[in-house]
C-alpha positions as CSV (number, residue, x, y, z in Angstrom):
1,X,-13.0,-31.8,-49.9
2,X,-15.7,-34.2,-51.2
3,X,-16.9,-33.9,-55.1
4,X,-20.5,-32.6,-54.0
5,X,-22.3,-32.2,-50.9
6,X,-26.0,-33.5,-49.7
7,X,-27.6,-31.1,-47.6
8,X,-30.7,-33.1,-46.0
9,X,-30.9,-37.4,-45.2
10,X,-34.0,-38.0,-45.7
11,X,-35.1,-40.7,-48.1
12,X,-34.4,-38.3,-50.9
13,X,-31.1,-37.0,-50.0
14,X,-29.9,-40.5,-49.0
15,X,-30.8,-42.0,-52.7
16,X,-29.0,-38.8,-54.5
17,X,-26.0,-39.6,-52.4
18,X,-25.8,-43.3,-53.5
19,X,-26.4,-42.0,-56.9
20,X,-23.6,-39.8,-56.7
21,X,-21.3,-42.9,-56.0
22,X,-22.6,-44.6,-58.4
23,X,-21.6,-41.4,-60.9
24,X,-18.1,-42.3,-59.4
25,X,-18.0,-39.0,-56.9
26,X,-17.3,-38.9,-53.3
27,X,-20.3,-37.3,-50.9
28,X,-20.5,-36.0,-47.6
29,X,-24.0,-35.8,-46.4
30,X,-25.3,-33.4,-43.8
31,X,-28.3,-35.1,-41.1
32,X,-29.6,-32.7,-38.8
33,X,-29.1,-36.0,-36.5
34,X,-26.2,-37.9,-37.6
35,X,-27.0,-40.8,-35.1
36,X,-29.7,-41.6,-37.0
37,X,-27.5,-42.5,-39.2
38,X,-25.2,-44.5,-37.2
39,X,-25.6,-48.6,-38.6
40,X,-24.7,-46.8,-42.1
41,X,-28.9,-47.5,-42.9
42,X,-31.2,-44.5,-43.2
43,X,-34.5,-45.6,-41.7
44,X,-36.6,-43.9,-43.8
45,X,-34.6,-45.6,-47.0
46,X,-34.0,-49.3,-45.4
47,X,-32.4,-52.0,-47.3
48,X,-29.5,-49.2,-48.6
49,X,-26.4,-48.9,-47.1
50,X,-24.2,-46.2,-47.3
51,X,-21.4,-46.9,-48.7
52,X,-17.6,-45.3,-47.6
53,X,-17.9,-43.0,-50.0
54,X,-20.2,-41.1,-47.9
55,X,-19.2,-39.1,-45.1
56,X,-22.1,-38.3,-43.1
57,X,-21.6,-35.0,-40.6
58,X,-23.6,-32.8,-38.3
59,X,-21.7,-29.5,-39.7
60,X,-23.3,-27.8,-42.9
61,X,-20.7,-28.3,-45.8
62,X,-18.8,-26.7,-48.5
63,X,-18.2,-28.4,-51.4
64,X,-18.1,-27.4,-55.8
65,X,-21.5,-28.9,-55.9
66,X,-24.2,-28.7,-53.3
67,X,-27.7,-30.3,-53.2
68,X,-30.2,-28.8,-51.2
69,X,-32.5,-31.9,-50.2
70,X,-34.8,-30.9,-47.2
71,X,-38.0,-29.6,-47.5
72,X,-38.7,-26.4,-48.9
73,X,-40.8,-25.1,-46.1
74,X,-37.4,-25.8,-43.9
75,X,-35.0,-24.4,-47.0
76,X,-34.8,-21.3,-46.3
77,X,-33.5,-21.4,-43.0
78,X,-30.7,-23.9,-43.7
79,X,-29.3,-22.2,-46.4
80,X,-28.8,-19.3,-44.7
81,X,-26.3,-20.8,-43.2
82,X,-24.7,-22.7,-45.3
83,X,-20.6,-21.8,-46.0
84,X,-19.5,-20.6,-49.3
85,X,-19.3,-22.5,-51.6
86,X,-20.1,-24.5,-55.5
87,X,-23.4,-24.0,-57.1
88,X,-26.6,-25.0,-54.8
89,X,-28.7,-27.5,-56.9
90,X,-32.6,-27.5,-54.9
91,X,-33.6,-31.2,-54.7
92,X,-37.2,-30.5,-53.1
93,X,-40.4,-29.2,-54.4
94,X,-43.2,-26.8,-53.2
95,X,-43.8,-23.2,-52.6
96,X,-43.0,-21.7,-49.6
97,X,-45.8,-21.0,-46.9
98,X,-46.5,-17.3,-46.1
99,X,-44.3,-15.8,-49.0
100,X,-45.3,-17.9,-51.9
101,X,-41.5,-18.2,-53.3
102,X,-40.3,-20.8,-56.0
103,X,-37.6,-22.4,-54.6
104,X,-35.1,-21.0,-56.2
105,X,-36.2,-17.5,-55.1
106,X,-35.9,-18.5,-51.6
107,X,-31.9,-19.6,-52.7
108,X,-31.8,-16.6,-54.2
109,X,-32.5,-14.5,-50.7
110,X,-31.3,-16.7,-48.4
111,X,-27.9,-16.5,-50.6
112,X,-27.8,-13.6,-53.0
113,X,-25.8,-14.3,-56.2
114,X,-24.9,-18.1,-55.4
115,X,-25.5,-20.2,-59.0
116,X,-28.3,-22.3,-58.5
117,X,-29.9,-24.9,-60.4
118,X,-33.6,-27.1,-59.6
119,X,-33.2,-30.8,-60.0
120,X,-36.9,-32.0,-61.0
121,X,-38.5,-35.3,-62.0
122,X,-40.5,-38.5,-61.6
123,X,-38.4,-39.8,-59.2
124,X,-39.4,-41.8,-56.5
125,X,-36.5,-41.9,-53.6
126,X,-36.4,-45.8,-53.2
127,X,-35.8,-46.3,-56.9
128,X,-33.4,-44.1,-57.5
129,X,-31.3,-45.6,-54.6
130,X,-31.3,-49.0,-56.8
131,X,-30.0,-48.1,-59.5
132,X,-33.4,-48.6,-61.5
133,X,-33.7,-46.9,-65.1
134,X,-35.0,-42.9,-64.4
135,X,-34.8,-39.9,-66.1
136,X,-35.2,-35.9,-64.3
137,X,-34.1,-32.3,-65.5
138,X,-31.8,-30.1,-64.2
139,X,-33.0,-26.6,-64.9
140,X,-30.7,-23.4,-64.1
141,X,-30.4,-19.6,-66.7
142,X,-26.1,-20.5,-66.7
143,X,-25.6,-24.1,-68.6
144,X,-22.3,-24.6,-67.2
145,X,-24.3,-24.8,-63.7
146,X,-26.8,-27.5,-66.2
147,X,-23.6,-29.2,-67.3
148,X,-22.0,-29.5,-63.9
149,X,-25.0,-31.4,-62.0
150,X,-25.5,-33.8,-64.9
151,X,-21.8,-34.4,-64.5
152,X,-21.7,-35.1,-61.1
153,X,-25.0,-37.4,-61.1
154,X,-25.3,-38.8,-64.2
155,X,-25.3,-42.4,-65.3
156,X,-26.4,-44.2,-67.8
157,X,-29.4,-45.7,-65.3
158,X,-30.1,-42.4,-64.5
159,X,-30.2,-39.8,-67.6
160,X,-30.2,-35.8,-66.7
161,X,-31.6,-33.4,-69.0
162,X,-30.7,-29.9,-68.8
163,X,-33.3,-27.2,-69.1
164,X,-33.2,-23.6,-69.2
165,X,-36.7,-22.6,-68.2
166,X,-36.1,-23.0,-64.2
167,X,-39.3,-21.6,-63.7
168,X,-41.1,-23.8,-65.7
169,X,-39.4,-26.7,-63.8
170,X,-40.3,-25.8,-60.3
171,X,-43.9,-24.5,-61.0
172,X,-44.1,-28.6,-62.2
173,X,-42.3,-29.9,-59.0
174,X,-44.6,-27.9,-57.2
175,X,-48.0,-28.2,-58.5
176,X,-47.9,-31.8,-59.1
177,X,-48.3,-32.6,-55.3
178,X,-50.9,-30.6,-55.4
179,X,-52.7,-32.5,-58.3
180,X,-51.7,-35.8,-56.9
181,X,-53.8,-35.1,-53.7
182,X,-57.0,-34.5,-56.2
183,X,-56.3,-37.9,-58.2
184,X,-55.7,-40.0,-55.2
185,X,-59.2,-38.2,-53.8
186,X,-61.2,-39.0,-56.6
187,X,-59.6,-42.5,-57.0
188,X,-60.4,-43.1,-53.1
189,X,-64.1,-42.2,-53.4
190,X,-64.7,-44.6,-55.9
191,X,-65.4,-41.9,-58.4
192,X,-63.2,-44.4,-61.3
193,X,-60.5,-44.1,-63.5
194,X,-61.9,-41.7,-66.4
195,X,-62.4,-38.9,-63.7
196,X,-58.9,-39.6,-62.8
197,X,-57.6,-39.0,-65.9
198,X,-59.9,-36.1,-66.8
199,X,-58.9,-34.2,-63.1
200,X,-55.1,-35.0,-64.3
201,X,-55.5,-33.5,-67.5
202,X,-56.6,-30.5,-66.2
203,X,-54.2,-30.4,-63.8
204,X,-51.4,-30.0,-65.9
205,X,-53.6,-26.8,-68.2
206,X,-53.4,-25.4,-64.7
207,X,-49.6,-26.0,-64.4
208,X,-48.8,-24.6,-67.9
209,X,-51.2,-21.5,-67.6
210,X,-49.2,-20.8,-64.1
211,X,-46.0,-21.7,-65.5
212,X,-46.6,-19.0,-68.4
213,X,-47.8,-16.2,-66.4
214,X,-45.0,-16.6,-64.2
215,X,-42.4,-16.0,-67.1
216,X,-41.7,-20.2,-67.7
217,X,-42.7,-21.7,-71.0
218,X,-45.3,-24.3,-71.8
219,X,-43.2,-26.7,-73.5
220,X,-41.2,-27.2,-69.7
221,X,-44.7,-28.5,-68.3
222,X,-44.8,-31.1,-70.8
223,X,-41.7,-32.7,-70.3
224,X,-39.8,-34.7,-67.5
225,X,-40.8,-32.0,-64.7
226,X,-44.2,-31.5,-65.4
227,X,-45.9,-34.1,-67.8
228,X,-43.6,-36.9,-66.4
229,X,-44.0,-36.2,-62.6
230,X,-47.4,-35.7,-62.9
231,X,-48.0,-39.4,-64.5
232,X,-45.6,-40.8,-61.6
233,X,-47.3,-39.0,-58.4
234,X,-51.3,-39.4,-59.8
235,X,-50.8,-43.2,-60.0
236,X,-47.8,-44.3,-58.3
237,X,-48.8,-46.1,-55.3
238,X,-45.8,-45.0,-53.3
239,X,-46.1,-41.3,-53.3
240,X,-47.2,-39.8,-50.4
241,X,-49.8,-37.1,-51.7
242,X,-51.9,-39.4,-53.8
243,X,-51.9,-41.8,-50.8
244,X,-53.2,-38.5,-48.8
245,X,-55.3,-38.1,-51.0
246,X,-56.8,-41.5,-51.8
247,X,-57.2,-41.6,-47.9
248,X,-59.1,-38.3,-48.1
249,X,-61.0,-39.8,-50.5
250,X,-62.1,-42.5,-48.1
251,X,-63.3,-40.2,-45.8
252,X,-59.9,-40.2,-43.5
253,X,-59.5,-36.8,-42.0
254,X,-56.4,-34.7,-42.8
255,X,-55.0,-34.7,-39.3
256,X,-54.9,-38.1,-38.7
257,X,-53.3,-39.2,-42.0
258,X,-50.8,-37.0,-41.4
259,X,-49.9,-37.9,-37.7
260,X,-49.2,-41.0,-38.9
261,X,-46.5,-40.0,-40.8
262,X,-43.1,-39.2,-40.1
263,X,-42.2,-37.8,-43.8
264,X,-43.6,-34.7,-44.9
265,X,-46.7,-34.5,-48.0
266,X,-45.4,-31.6,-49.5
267,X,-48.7,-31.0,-51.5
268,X,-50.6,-30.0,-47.9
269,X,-48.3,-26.7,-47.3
270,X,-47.9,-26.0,-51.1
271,X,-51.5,-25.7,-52.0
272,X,-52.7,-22.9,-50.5
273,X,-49.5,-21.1,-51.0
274,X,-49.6,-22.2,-54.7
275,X,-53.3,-20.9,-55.4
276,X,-52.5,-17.4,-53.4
277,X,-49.2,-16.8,-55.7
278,X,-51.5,-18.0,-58.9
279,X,-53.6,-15.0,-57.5
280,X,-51.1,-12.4,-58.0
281,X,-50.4,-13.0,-61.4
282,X,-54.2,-13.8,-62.6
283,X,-53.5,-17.3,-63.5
284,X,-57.0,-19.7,-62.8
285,X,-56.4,-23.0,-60.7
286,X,-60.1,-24.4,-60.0
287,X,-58.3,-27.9,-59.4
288,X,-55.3,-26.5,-57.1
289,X,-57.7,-24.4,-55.1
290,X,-60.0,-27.1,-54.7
291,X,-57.9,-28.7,-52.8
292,X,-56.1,-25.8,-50.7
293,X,-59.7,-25.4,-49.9
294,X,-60.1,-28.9,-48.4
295,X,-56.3,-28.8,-46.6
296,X,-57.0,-25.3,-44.8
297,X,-60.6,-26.8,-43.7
298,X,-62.6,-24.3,-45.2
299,X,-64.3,-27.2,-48.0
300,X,-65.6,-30.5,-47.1
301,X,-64.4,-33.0,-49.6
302,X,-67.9,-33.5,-51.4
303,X,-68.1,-29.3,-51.7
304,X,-64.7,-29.2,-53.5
305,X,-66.1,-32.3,-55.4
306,X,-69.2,-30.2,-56.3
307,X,-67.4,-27.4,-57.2
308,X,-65.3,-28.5,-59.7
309,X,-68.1,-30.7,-61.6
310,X,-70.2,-27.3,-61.5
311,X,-67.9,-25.1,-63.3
312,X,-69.6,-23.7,-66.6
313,X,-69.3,-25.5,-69.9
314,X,-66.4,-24.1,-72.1
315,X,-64.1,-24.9,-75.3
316,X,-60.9,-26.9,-74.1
């Protein structure tokens, strides 16, 4: 049996399964097409080969450490069938569509009383698969589960930090896509760098109120899944919502950025759901629901625009 399993080989799964050679352990990695995978070069991540420490398959795994990597709104389904099994450790961030579940909540229905731990961080896929310096969190309640995925990934290029505020941590992962799409908006219009920073800033008061009312603590938004995601999606060129966004911004409509694109923009599916579970627990999100407005059609860009820049006047 190998020392972990990668569920999902997309660009993300593919770079935590190089990492995991790298940390010295031996992968198999699950592709819902293994063909795809055939020249030993995921498409999505060229330039990386896989090394033969890698076993790639088309049958779900068991193995002491698993790492969920597709996309949440997919998750739920796939785990459901995964065998028994090591801890699951979810690589993917969002809320899930129609029920408004964490990701770990969806785990823990789709496999009741499995240990599961979130892996979250300013991690962008291609990096990661070279080896450059990075840093993330593994959150789980059980710190053996914490100990166990920092042991199995861990380098000294790529530092884990274990957290105990799993909530926390995936309200970060999750509502950072969301505030992404807003910066790369604003920055697309031409509205400038202050408003940028200003909309980001708020963003992440609206990730620490949620994070709070859900039961997480503020100090988790501040850190490597919150605070340090945030800085990497609003201004790094290479992730996908802030492109979405920027070419919202330009007056691009939604559709047609995202036919052409063949990876998914978490950030779309997750805002609304997001803003709707916010709703149940009486936690504001003028930023977030700004844009779930403009993604489900029922704001034009310049009304979410006018909306936020009309809110009333009030003490920070």
């Amino acid at each position: 049996m190998s020392d972990l399993a990668v569920v999902g080989a997309g660009a993300w799964g593919t770079a935590l399964a190089l990492q995991a050679v790298r940390a010295g352990r031996s992968v198999v990695l699950w592709a819902r097409d293994p063909a795809r995978l055939a020249t030993r070069e995921n498409p999505r991540l060229p330039g990386f080969r896989l090394p033969d420490a890698v076993r790639v398959t088309g049958d779900l795994p068991s193995a002491p450490l698993v790492l969920l990597a597709v996309p949440l709104q997919h998750m739920r389904a796939v785990a459901a069938l995964l065998p028994p099994g090591g801890p699951l450790v979810v690589c993917a961030k969002g809320v899930e569509s129609g029920t408004g579940r964490l990701p770990l909540e969806v785990i823990a229905e789709a496999q009741p009383g499995r240990p599961a731990a979130v892996l979250s961080g300013p991690n962008f896929a291609h990096e990661i698969a070279a080896g450059l310096p990075a840093a993330t969190v593994a959150a789980a309640t059980v710190a053996a589960v914490r100990e166990a995925v920092a042991a199995a990934l861990g380098t000294p290029s790529f530092r884990i930090y274990g957290n105990d505020d799993p909530v926390g941590a995936q309200v970060g992962g999750a509502a950072k896509n969301v505030v992404a799409i807003a910066a790369g908006a604003v920055i697309g219009a031409g509205l400038g760098e202050n408003a940028r920073a200003a909309l980001v800033t708020r963003g992440l008061a609206e990730l620490a109120r949620l994070a709070v009312a859900l039961g997480g603590r503020a100090d988790t938004v501040a850190g490597l899944s919150g605070l340090g995601d945030l800085m990497l999606t609003c201004t790094g060129t290479s992730s996908r919502n802030f492109s979405l966004g920027f070419a919202l911004g330009r007056g691009e409509r939604l559709e047609h950025v995202l036919g052409r694109r063949d990876a998914v923009t978490e950030g779309v599916a997750t805002a609304p759901a997001l803003v709707a579970r916010a709703g149940e627990v009486g936690a504001e999100l003028p930023v977030c629901a700004a844009v779930a407005g403009v993604v489900i059609g029922r704001l034009t860009l310049q009304q979410a625009m006018d909306l936020l820049l009309s809110r009333p006047r009030k003490d920070e």
